[in-house]
C-alpha positions in Angstrom: -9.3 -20.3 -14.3 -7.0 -18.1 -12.3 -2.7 -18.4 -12.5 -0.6 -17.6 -9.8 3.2 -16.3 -9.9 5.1 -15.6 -7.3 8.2 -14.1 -6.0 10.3 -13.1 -3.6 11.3 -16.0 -1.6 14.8 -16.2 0.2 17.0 -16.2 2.6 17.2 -14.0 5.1 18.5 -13.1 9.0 16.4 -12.9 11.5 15.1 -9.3 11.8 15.4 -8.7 8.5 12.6 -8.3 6.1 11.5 -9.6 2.4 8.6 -8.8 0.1 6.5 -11.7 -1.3 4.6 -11.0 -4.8 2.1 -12.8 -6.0 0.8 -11.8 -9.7 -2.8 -13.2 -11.0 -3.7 -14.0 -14.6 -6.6 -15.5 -16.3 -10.2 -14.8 -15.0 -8.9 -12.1 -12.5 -12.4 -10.3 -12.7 -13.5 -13.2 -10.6 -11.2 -12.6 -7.8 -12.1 -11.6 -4.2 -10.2 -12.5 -1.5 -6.3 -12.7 -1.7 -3.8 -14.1 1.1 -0.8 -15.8 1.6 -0.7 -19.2 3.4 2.5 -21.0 4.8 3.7 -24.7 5.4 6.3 -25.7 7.5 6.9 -30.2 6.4 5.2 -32.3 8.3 2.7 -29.4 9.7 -0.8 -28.2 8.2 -0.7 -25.0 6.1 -1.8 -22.0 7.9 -3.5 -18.5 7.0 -0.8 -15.7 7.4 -3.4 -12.9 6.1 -6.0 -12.2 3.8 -7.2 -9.2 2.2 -10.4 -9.3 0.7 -11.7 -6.9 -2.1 -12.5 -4.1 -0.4 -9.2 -4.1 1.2 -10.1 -5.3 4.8 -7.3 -7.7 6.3 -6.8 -10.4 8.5 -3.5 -11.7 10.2 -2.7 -14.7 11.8 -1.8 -13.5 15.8 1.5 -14.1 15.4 2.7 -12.0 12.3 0.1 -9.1 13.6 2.4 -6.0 13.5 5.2 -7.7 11.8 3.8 -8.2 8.5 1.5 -6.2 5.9 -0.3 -7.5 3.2 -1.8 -5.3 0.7 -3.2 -5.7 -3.3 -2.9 -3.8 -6.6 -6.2 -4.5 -7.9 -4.9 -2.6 -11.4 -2.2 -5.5 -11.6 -3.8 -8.0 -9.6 -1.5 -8.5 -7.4 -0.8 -9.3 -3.7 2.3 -8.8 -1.7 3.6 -9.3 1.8 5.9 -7.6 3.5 7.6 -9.4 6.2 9.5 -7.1 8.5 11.5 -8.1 12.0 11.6 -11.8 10.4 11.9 -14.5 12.9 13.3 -18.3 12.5 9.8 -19.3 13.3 8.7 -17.7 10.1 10.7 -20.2 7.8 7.7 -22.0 5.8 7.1 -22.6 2.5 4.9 -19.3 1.6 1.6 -19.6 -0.9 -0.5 -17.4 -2.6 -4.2 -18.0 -2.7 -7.1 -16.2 -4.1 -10.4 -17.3 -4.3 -13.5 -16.6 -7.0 -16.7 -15.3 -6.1 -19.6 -15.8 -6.6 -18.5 -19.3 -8.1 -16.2 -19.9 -4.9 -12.9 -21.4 -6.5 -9.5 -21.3 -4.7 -6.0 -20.7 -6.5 -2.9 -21.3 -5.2 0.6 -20.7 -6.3 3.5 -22.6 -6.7 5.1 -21.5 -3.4 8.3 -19.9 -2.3 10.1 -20.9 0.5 11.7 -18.0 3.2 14.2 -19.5 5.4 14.9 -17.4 8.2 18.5 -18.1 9.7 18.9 -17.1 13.5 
């Protein structure tokens, strides 16, 4: 079993920036990929990016440039940094990890990041 915390969630103008945190604890030696997802009511969650263990990423088109997700393997942890936030980036953010080679996904609570334009 894997926990999720995270943090960092808030308000914020649009252009401005905030740093999402995701903490794992539990059977983190199983982890591989980490990545945030986001969920706007009413709509499906969607990827934002995922970083797997090696440290290759992949971003959802329209965050590419805009926001960085990286991973402290010592505190297994993911962030995001969100920079030049836009109103179309208000969502309900989530942390996700998943096991390998049992493949198990986590997710956290979620934060939500409301971007006022």
């Amino acid at each position: 079993q894997v926990q999720l915390v995270e943090s960092g969630g808030g308000l914020v103008q649009a252009g401005g920036s905030l740093r999402l945190s995701c903490a794992a604890s539990g059977s983190t030696r199983s982890i591989n990929a980490m990545g945030w997802f986001r969920q706007v009511a009413g709509k499906q969650r969607e990827l934002v990016a995922l970083i797997n263990s090696g440290g290759g990423t992949n971003y959802q088109n329209s965050v590419r440039g805009r926001f960085t997700i990286s991973r402290d393997n010592g505190k297994n942890t993911v962030y995001l940094q969100m920079n030049s936030l836009k109103a179309e980036d208000t969502a309900v953010y989530y942390c996700n990890v998943r096991t390998w080679p049992v493949v198990v996904d986590y997710w956290g609570q979620g934060t939500q990041v409301t971007v006022s334009s």
